[in-house]
LOZA-290489 format. One record per residue (C-alpha): residue number from 1; x, y, z. Coordinates in steps of 0.2 Angstrom, whole numbers, plus 5000, padded with zeros to 4 digits. Example, Ala and Ser with C-alpha at 12.3 -4.5 7.8 and 13.67 -1.06 7.14 Angstrom:
2
+-----+------+------+------+
!   k !   px !   py !   pz !
+-----+------+------+------+
!   1 ! 5062 ! 4978 ! 5039 !
!   2 ! 5068 ! 4995 ! 5036 !
+-----+------+------+------+
% end
This chain:
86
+-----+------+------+------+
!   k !   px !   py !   pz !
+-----+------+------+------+
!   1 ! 5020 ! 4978 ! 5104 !
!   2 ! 5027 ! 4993 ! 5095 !
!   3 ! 5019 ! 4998 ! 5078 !
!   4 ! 5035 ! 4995 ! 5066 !
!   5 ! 5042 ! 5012 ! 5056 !
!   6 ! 5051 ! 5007 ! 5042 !
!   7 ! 5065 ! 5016 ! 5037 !
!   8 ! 5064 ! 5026 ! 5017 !
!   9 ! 5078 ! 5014 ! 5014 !
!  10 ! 5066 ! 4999 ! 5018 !
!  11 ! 5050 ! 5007 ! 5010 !
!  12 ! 5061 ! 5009 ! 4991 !
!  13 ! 5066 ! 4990 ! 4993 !
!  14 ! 5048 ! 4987 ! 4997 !
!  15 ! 5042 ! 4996 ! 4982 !
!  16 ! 5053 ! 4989 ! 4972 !
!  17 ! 5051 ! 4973 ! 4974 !
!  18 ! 5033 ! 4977 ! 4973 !
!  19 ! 5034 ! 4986 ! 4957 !
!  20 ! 5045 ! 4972 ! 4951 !
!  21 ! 5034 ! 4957 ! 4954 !
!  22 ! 5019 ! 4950 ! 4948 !
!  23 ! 5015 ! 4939 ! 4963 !
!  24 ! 5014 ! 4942 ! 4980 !
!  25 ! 5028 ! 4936 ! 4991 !
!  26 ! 5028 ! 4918 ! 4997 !
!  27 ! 5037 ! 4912 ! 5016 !
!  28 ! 5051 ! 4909 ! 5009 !
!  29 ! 5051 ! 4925 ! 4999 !
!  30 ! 5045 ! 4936 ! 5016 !
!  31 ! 5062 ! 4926 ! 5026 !
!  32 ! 5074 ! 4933 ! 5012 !
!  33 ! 5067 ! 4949 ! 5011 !
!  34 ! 5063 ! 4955 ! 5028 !
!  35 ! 5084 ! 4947 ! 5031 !
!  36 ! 5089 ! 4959 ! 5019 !
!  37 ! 5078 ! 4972 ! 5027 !
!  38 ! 5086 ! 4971 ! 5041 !
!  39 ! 5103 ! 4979 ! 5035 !
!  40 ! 5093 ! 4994 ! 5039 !
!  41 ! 5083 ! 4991 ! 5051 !
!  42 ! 5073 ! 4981 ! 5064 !
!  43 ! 5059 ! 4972 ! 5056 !
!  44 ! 5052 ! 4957 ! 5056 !
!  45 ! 5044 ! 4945 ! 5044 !
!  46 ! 5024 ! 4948 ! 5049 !
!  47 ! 5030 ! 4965 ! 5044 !
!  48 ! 5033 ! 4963 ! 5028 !
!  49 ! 5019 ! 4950 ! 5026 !
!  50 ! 5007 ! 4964 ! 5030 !
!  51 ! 5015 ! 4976 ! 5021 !
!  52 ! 5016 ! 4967 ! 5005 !
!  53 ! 4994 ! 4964 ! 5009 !
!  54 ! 4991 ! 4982 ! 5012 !
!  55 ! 5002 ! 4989 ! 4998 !
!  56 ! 4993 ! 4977 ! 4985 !
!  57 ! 4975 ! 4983 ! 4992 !
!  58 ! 4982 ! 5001 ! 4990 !
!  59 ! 4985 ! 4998 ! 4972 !
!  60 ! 4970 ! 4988 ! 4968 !
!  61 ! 4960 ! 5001 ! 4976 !
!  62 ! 4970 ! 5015 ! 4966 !
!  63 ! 4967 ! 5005 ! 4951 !
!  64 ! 4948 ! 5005 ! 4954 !
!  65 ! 4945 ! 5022 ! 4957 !
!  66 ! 4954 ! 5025 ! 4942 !
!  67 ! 4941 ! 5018 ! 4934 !
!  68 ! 4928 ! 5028 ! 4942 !
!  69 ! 4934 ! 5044 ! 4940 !
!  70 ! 4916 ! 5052 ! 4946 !
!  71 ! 4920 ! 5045 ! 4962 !
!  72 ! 4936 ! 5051 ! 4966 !
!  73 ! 4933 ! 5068 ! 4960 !
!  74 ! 4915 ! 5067 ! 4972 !
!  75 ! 4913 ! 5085 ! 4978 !
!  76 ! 4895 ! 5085 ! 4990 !
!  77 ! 4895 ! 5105 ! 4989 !
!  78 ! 4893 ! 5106 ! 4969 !
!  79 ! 4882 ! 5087 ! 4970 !
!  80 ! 4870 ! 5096 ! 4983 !
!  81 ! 4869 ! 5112 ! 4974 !
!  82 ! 4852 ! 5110 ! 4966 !
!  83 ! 4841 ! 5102 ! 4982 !
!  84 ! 4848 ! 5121 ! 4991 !
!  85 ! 4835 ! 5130 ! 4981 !
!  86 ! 4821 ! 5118 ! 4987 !
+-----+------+------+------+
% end
């Protein structure tokens, strides 16, 4: 099976009812949405199911790594810079 592509047209309704919600979508909710998706598009609902699970690990992990700032800016040249003179 093909790997789906949405459309940008698709990807700004996703964000936006990402952005806009505080849960994720239910079954019902996925129907609804991937039928209005497809206006632009071929998609289908284990589409948008998934998409909706990866976007919210996206942000959660965005979220933690805002946290931990060291982490994100980890640079292995500057970190090993000390043991080179050993």
């Amino acid at each position: 099976r093909p790997r789906w592509k949405p459309t940008p047209v698709q990807i700004s309704i996703l964000e936006y009812i990402f952005e806009n919600s505080d849960l994720l979508p239910g079954d019902k909710d996925i129907t609804i949405i991937t039928d209005g998706l497809r206006l632009y598009g071929p998609v289908e609902e284990v589409n948008v199911f998934y998409w909706f699970q990866n976007r919210r690990a996206r942000a959660k992990r965005t979220a933690n790594q805002d946290h931990h700032p060291k982490v994100r800016n980890f640079d292995p040249a500057k970190t090993l810079e000390p043991f080179e003179k050993l």
